[in-house]
N, C-alpha and C positions, 0 to 999 in steps of 0.2 A: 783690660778686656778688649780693648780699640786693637792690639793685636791680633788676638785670637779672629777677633771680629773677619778681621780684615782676610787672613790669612782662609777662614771657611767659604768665603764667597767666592776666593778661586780655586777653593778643594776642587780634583777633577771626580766625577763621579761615573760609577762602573755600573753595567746591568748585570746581574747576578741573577740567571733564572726572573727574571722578570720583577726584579727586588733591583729600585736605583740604589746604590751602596755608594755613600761620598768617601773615600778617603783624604785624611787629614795627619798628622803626629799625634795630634789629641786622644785619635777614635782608633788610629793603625802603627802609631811610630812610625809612618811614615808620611810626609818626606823626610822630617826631622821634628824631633821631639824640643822644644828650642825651651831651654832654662827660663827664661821669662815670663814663657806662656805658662809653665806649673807653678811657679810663683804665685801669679795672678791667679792658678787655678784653688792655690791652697787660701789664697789671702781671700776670695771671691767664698769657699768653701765657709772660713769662718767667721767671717763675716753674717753668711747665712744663717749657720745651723749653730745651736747651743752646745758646744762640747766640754762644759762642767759637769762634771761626774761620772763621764761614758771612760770604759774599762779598755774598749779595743776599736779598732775599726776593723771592717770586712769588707775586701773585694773581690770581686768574682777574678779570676784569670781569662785572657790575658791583660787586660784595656782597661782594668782596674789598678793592678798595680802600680803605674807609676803616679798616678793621683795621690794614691793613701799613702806613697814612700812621700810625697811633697809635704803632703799634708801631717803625715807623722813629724816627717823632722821637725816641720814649723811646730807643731803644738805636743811632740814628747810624747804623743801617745803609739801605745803599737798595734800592728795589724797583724792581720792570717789572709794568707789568701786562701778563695776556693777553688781548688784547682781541679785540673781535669782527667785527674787519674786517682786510682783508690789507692791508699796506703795499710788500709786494714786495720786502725787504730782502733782499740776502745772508743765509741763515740762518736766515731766519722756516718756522717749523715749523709745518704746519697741524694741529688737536687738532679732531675731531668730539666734539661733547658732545650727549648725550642725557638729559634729565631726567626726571624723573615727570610731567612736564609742557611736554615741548616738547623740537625741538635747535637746532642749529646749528653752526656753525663757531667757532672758537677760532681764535687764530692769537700764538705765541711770538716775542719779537725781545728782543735787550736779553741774551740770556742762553748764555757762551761753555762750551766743554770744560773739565773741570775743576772747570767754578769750585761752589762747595758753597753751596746753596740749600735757602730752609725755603721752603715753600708753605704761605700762608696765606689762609684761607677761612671765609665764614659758617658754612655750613651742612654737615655730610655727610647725605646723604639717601641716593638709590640707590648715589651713590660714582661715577657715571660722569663728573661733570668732574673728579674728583680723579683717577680712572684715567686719563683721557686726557693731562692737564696733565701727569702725570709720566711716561709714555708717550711723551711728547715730549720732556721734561727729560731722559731717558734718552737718547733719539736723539740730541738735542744732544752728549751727555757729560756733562751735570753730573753731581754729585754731590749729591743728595735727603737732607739732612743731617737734614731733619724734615718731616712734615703736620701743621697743626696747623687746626682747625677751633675756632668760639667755639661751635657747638651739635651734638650730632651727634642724628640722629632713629632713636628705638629700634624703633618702629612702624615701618619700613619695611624690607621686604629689599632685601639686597643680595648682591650676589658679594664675596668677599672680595677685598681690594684688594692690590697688591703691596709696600707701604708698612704700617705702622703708624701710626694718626692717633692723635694726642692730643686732646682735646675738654676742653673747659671745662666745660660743664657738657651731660647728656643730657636730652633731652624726647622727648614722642611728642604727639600727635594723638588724643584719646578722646574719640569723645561729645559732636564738634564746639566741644572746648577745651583748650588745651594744659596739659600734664602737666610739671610739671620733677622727674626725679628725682633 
């Protein structure tokens, strides 16, 4: 994690409508997504969260993906993303997500009653695609066995979520540079 570390404190961070936005490879794929850090993100992941007996993982798109691809191969289990366009499936759940900087549509498929799911994701910031994502996972039926986030942002409010997230490691936004604490 002394990389990652290293690497967010000279993420360069952008104003977005009056939203600091740090990009990172963790949070943008960009500058580079670097084999190490997701390494660390899956080893950091299981370390955390209990994943005996969970059926799939779920992550939102885009900034989910590569976590749960790390994280699948390391532990075998498989994921669904939620993506951001409808497919019209039997069962596809719609998720409105609102950001500190923008919304849009979600849309769930891939994912039955029952079945016991960790949702995995970059970033927690306001918490509303992690509210809505399992918002939906509930309507489905599943069972919301974990949230697990690789960064959660201290700087920012939020409403409390109905979930308990685990995070890897906290930052904030100070002074137009990120802070890891």
């Amino acid at each position: 994690m002394e990389t990652l570390r290293q690497a967010l404190r000279e993420a360069p961070v952008v104003d977005r409508d009056g939203y600091h936005y740090f990009v990172h490879g963790v949070t943008d794929g960009i500058p580079l997504v670097e084999p190490d850090v997701l390494r660390s993100v899956a080893d950091g992941i299981t370390e955390r969260v209990d994943l005996e007996s969970v059926d799939k993982l779920v992550a939102p798109e885009a900034m989910g993906i590569h976590h749960a691809t790390a994280l699948s191969l390391e532990t075998d289990l498989p994921f669904v993303v939620v993506r951001k366009r409808a497919y019209g499936f039997d069962g596809e759940v719609a998720v409105h997500q609102e950001t500190g900087y923008g919304e849009s549509e979600l849309y769930v498929n891939g994912v039955a009653p029952g079945e016991r799911v960790v949702v995995v994701d970059d970033v927690l910031s306001s918490g509303n695609t992690l509210r809505g994502v399992c918002a939906a996972l509930e309507e489905i039926g599943a069972e919301i066995a974990a949230v697990v986030v690789v960064l959660e942002r201290t700087d920012v409010e939020r409403e409390e979520l109905s979930h308990e997230v685990t995070s890897l490691l906290e930052i904030a936004v100070e002074d137009g540079r990120v802070v890891v604490g």
